[in-house]
N, CA and C atoms as a LAMMPS dump frame, in Angstrom:
ITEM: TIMESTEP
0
ITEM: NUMBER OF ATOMS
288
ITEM: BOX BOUNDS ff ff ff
-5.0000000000000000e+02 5.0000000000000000e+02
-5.0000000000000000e+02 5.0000000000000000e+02
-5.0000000000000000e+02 5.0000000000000000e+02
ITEM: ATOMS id mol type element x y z
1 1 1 N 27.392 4.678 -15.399
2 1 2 C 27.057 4.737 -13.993
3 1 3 C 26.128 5.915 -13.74
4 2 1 N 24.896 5.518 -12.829
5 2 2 C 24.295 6.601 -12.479
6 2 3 C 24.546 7.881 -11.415
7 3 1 N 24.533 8.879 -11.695
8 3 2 C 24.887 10.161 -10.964
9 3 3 C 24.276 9.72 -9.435
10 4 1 N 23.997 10.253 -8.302
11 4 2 C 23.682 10.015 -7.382
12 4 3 C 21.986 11.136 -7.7
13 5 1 N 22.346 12.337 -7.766
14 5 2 C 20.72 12.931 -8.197
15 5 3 C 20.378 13.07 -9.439
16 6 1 N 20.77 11.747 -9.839
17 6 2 C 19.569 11.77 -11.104
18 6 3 C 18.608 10.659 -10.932
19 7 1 N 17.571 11.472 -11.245
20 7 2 C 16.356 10.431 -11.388
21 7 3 C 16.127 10.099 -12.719
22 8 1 N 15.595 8.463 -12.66
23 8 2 C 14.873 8.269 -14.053
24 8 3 C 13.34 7.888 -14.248
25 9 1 N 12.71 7.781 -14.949
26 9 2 C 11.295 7.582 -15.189
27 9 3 C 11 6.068 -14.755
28 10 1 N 12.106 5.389 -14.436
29 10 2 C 12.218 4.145 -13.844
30 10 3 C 11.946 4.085 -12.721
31 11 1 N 12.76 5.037 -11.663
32 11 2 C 12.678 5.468 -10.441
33 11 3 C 11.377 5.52 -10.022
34 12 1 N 10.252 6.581 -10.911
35 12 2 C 9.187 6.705 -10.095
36 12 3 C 8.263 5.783 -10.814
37 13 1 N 8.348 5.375 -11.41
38 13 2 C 7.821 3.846 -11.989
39 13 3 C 7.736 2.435 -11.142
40 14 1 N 8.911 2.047 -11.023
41 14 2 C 9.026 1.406 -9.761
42 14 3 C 8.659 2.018 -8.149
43 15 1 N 8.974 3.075 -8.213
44 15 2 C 8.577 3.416 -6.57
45 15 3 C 7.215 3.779 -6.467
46 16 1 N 6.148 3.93 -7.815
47 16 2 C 5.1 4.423 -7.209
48 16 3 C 4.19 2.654 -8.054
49 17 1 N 4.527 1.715 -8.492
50 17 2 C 4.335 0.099 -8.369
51 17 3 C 4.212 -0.328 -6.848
52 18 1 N 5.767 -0.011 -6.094
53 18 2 C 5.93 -0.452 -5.059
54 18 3 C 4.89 -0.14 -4.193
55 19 1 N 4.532 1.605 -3.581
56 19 2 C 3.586 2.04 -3.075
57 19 3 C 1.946 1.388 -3.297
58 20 1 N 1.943 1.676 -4.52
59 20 2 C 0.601 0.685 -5.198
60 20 3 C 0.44 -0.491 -4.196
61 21 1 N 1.626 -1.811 -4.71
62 21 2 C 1.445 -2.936 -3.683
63 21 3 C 1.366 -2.676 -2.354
64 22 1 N 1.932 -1.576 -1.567
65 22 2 C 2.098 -2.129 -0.601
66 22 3 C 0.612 -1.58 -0.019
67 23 1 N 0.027 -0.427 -0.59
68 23 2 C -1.356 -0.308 -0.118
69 23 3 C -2.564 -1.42 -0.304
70 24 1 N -2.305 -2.352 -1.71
71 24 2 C -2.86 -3.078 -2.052
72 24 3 C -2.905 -4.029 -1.155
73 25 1 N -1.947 -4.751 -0.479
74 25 2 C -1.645 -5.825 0.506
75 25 3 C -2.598 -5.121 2.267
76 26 1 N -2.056 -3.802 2.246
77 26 2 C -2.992 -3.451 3.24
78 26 3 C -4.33 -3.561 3.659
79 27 1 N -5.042 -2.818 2.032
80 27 2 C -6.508 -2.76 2.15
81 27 3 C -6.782 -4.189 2.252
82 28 1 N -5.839 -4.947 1.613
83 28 2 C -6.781 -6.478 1.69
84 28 3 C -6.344 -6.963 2.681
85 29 1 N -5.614 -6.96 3.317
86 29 2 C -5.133 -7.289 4.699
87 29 3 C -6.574 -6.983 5.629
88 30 1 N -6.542 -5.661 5.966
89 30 2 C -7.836 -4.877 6.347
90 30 3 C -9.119 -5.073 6.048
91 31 1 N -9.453 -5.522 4.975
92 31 2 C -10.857 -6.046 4.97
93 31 3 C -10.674 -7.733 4.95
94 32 1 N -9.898 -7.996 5.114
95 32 2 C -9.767 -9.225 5.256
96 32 3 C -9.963 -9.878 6.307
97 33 1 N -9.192 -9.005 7.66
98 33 2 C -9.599 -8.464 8.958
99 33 3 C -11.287 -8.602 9.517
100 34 1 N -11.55 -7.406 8.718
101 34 2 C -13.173 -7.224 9.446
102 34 3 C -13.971 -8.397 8.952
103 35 1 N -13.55 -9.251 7.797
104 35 2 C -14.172 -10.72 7.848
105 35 3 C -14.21 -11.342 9.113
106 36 1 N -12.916 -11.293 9.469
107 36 2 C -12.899 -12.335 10.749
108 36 3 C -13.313 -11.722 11.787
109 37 1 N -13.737 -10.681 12.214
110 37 2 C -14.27 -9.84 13.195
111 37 3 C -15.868 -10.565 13.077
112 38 1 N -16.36 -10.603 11.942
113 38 2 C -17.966 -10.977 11.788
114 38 3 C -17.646 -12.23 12.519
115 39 1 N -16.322 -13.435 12.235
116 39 2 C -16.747 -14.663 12.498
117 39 3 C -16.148 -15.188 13.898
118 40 1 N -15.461 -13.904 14.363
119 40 2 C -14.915 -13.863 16.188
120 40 3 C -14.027 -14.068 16.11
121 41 1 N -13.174 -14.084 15.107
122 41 2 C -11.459 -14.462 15.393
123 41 3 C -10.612 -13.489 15.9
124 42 1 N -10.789 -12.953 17.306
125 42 2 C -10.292 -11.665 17.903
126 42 3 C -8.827 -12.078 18.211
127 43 1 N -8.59 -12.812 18.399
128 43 2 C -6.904 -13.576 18.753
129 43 3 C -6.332 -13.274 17.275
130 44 1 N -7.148 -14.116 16.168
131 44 2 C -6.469 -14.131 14.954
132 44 3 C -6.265 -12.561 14.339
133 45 1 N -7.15 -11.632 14.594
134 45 2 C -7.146 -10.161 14.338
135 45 3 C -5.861 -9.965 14.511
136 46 1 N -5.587 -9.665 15.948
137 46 2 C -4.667 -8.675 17.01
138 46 3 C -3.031 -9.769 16.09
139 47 1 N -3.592 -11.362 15.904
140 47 2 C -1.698 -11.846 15.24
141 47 3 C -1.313 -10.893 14.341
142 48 1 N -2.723 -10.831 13.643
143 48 2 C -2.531 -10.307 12.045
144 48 3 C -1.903 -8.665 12.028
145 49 1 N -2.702 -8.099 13.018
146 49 2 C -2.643 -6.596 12.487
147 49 3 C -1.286 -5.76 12.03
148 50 1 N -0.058 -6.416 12.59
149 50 2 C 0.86 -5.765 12.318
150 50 3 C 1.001 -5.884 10.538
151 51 1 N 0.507 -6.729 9.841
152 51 2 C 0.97 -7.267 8.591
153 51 3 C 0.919 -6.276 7.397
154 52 1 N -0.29 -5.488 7.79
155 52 2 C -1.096 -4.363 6.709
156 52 3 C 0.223 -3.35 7.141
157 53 1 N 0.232 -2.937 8.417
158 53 2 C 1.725 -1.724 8.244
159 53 3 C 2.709 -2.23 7.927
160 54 1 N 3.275 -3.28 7.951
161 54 2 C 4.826 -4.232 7.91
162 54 3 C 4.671 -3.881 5.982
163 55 1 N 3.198 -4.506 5.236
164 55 2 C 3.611 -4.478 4.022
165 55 3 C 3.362 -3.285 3.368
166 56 1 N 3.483 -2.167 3.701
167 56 2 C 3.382 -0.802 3.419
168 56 3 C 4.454 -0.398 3.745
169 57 1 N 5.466 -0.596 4.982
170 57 2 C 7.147 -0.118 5.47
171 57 3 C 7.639 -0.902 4.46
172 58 1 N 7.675 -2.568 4.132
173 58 2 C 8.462 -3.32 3.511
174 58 3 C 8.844 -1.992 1.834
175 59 1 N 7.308 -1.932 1.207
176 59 2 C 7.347 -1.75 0.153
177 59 3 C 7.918 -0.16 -0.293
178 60 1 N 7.688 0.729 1.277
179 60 2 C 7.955 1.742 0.785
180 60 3 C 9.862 2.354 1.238
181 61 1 N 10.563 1.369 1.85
182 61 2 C 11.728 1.286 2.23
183 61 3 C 12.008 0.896 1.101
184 62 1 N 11.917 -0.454 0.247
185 62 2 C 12.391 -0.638 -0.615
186 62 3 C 12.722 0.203 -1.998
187 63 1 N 11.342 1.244 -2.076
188 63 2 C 11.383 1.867 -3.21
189 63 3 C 12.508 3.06 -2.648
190 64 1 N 12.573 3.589 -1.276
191 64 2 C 13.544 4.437 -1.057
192 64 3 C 15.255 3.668 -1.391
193 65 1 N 15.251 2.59 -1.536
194 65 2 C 16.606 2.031 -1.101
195 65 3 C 16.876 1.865 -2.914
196 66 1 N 15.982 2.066 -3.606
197 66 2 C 16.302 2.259 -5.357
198 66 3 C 16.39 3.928 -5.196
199 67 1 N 16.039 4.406 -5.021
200 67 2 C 16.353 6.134 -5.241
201 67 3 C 15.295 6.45 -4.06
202 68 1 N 15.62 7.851 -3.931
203 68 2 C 14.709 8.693 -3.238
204 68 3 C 13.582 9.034 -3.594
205 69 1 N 13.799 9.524 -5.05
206 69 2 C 12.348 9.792 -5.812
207 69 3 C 11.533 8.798 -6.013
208 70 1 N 12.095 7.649 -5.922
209 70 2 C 11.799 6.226 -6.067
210 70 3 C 10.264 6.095 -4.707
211 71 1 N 10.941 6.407 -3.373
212 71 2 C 10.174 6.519 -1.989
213 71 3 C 9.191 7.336 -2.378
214 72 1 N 9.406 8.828 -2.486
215 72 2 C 8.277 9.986 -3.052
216 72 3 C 7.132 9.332 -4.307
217 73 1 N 7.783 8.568 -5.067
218 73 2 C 6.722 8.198 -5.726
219 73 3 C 5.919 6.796 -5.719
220 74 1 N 5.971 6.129 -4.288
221 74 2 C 5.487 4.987 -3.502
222 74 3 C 4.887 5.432 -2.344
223 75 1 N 4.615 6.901 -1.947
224 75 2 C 4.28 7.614 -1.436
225 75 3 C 2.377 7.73 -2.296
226 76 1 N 3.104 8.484 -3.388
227 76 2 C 2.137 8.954 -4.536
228 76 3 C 0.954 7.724 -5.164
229 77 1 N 2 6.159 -5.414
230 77 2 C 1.186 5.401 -5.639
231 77 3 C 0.328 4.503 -4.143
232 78 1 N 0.502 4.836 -3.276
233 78 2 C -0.347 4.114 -2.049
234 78 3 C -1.49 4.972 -1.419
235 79 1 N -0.983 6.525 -2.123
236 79 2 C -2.536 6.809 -2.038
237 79 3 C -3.618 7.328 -3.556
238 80 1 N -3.039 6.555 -3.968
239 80 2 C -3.475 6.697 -5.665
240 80 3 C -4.782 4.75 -5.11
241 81 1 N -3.847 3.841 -4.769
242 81 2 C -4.497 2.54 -4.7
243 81 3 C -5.803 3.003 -3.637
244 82 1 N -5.541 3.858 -2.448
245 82 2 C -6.003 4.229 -1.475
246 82 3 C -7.52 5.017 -2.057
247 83 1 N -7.124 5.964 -2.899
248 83 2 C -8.464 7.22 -2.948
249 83 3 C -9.261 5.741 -4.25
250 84 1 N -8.899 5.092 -4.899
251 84 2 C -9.11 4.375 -5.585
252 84 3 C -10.078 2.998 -5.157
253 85 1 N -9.663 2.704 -3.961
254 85 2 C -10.483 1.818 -2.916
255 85 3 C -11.544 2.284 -2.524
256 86 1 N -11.321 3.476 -2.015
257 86 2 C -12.772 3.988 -1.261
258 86 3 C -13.468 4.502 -2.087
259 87 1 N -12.723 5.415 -3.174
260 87 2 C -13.853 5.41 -4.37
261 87 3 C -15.342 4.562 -5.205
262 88 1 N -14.774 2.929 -5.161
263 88 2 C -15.087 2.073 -5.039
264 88 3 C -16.034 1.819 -3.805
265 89 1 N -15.527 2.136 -2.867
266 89 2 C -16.321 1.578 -1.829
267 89 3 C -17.655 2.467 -1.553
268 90 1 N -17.024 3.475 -1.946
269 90 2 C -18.346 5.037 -1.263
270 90 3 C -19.662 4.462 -3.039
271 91 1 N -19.234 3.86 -4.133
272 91 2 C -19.954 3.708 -4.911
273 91 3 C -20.924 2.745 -4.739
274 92 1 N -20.46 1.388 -4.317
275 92 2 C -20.997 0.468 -3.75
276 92 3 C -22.162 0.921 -2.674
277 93 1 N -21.915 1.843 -2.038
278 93 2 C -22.371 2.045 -0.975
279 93 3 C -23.353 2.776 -1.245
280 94 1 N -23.885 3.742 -2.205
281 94 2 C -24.639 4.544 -2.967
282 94 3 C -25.549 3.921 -3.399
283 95 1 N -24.942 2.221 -4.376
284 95 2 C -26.001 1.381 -5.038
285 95 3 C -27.387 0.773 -3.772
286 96 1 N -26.526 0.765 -2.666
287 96 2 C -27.41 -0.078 -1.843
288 96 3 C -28.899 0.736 -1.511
């Protein structure tokens, strides 16, 4: 049985996966978004918008509800996916 403060390499393994997804689901949520902004779907926007924060709470509750360190390191991976996106994006943006 596990101690209550012990962490394992599992913990932040899984909790910073979790974080990962749940930023992942965001950004694409979010640019997924400003697609439909080009094509006027302002109704369909405003259904959507809660979805990008809902799957960032979903993912990062969950990693807290496996351990704590679990949360701290779903923390770590959503802005790891995050500086990783715009990295990407600010490059793209250079080529043009």
């Amino acid at each position: 049985s596990r101690g209550e403060g012990t962490m394992t390499i599992w913990d932040l393994v899984l909790g910073a996966g979790l974080g990962a997804l749940g930023g992942a689901l965001h950004l694409g949520l979010t640019r997924w978004r400003a697609g439909q902004i080009r094509e006027g779907r302002a109704l369909l926007i405003l259904a959507t918008y809660p979805l990008g924060l809902v799957s960032v709470a979903i993912c990062v509750v969950g990693a807290a509800a496996l351990a704590r360190q679990a949360a701290w390191a779903a923390v770590l991976g959503l802005a790891a996916v995050q500086l990783i996106w715009i990295g990407r994006a600010a490059r793209r943006l250079e080529r043009r």
